[in-house]
Backbone bond lengths (Angstrom), bond angles and torsions (degrees), N, CA, C in turn:
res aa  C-N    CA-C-N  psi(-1)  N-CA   C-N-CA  omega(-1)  CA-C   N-CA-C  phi
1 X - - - 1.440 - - 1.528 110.11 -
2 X 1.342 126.64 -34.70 1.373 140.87 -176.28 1.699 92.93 -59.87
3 X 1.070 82.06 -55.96 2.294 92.20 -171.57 1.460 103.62 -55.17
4 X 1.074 105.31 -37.69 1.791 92.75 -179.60 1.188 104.46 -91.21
5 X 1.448 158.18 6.15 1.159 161.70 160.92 1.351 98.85 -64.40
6 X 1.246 115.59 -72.69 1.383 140.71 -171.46 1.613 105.50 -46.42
7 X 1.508 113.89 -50.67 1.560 114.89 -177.83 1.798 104.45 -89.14
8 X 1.073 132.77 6.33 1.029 114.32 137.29 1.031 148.47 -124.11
9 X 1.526 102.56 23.74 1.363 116.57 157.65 1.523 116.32 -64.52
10 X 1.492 97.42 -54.73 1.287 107.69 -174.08 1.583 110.09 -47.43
11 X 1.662 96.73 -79.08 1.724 99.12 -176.08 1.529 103.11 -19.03
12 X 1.445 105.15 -77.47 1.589 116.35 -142.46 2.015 97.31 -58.24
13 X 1.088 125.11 -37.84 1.343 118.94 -130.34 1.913 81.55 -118.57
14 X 1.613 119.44 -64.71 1.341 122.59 -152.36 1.914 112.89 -78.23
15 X 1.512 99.02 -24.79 1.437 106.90 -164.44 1.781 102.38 -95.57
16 X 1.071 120.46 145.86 1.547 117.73 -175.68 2.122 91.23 -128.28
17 X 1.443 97.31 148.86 1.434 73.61 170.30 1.755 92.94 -156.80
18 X 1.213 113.18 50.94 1.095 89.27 175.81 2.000 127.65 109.03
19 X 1.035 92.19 169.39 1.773 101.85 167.88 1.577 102.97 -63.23
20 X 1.449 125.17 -34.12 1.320 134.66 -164.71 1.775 106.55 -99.52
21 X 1.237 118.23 36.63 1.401 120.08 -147.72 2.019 88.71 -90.56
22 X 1.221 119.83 -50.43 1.369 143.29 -152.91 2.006 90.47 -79.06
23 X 0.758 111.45 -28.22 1.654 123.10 -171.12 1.521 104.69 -91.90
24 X 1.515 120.45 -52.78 1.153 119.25 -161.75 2.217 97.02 -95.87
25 X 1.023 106.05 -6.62 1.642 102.93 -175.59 1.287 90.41 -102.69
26 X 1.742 142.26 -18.34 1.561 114.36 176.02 1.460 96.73 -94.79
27 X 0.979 140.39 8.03 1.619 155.30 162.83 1.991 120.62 -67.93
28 X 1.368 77.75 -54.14 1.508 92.73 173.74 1.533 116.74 -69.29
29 X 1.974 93.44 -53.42 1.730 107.09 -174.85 1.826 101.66 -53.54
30 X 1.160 114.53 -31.59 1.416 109.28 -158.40 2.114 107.81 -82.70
31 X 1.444 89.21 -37.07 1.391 113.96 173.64 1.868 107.50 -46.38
32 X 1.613 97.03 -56.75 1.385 91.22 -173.12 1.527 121.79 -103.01
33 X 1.427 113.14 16.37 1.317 116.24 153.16 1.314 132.92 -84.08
34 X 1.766 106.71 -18.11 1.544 133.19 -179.43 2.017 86.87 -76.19
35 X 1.446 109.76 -52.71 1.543 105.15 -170.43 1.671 115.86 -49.71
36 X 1.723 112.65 -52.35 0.992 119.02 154.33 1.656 126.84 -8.21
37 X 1.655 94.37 -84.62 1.611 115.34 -167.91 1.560 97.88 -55.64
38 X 1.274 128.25 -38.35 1.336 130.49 -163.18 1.789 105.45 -85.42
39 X 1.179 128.60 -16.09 1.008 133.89 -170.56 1.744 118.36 -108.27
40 X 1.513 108.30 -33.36 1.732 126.67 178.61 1.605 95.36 -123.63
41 X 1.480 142.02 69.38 1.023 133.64 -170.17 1.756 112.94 -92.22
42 X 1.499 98.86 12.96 1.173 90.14 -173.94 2.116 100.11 -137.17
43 X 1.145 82.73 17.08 1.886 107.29 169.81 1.562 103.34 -87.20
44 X 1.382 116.22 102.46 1.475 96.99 -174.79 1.588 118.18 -94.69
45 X 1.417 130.95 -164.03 1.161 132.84 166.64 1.599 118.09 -67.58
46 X 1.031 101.36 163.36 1.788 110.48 152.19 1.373 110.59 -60.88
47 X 1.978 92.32 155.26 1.776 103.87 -167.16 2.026 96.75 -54.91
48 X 1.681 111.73 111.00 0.861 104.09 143.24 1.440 99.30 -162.17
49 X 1.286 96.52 137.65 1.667 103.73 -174.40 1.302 141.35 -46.45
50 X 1.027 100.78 -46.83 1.910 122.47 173.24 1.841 100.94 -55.89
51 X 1.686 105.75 -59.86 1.652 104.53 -168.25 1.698 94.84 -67.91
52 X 1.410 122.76 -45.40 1.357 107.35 -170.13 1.555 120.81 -51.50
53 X 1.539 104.77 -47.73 1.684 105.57 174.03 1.434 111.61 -63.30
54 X 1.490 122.46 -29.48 1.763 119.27 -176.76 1.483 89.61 -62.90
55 X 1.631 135.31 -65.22 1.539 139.67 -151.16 1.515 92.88 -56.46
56 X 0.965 123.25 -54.88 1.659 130.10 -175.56 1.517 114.72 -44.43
57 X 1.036 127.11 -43.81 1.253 147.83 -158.80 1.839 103.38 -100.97
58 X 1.414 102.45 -36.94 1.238 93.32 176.49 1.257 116.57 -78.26
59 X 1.639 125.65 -37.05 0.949 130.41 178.45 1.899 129.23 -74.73
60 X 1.409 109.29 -20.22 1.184 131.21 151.26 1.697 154.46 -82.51
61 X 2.111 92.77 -27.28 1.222 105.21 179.67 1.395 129.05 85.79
62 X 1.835 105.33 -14.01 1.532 111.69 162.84 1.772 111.19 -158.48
63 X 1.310 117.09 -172.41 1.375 108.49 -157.30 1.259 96.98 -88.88
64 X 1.370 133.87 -170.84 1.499 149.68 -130.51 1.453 77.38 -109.69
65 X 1.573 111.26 142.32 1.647 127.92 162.53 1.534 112.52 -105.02
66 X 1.151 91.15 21.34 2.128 79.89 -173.66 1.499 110.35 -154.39
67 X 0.908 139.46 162.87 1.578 143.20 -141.06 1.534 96.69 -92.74
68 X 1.299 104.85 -47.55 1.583 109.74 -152.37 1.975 105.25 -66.30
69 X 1.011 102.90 -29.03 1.600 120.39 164.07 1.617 105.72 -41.23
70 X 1.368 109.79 -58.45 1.661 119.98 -166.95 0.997 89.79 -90.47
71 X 1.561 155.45 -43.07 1.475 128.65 164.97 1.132 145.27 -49.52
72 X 1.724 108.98 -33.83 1.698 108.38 176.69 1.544 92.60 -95.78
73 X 1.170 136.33 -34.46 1.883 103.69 171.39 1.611 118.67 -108.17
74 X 1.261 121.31 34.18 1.209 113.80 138.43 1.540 139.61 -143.94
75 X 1.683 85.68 -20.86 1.637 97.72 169.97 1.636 106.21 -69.72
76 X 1.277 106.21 -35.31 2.057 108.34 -163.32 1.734 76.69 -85.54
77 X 0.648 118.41 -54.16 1.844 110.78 -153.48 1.833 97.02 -43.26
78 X 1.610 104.74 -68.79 1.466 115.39 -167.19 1.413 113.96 -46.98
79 X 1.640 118.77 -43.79 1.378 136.64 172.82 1.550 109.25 -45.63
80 X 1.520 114.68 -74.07 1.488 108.49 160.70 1.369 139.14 -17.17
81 X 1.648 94.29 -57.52 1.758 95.01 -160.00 1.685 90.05 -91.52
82 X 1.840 122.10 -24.08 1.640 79.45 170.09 1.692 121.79 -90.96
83 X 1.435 133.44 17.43 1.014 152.53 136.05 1.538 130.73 -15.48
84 X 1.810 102.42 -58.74 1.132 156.59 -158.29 1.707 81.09 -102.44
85 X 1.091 145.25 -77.84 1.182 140.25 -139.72 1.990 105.67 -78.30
86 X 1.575 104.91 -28.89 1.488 126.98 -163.34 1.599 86.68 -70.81
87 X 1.972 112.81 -55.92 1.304 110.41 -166.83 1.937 114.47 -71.35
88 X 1.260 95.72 -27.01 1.652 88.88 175.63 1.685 121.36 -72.33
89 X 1.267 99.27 -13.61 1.166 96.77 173.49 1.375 131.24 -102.35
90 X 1.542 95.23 -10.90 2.182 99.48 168.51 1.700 89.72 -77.55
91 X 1.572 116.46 -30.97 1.700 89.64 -170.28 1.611 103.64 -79.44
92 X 0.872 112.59 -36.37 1.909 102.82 -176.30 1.501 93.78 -61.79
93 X 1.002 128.74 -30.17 2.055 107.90 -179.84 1.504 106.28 -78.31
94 X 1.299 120.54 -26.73 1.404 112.09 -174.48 1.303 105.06 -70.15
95 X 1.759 143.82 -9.21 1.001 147.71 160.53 1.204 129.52 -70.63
C-alpha cells in the first residue's frame, strides 16, 4: 500500500510531462499498479468488496471457500456503510 502511495504521488503530483501529461501519467499510473499486483499478489486492497473478491481470485484462480472471506468484505462492509447512512441521516433531520 506504501508503494502505491508513493507511485502515485509521484506520477500524479512530482512528474510534469508536457501537453501529453494526462495520457502519459494514466499510462504510467496503470503500468505500475499492474507491476504492483504482479509483484505483491497476495497484498490485497482496502475493505472493498468487488477488489477483495477480484484479489482473491486472482491470486488463487477461484472464488473464496470459506465464510470469513464474505464477512469482512461484504457482510462488515454493507453493515458499515448502512450504519453510516442511518447516522447521516438522523443528523441532516436534526437540521
Amino acid at each position: 500500500m506504501v508503494l502505491l502511495m508513493i507511485l502515485i504521488y509521484v506520477v500524479n503530483w512530482e512528474l510534469h510531462f508536457g501537453k501529453f501529461h494526462y495520457w502519459i501519467k494514466q499510462t504510467l499510473t496503470a503500468v505500475g499498479i499492474r507491476y504492483l499486483i504482479e509483484t505483491f499478489p497476495l497484498a490485497g486492497p482496502a475493505i472493498n468488496p468487488m477488489l477483495g473478491t477480484t484479489w482473491y481470485i486472482f491470486a488463487y484462480g477461484d472464488f473464496p471457500d470459506n465464510n470469513f472471506h464474505y464477512f469482512v468484505y461484504w457482510v462488515s462492509t454493507i453493515t458499515g456503510k448502512s450504519a453510516l447512512v442511518c447516522f447521516m441521516c438522523d443528523i441532516l433531520k436534526s437540521r
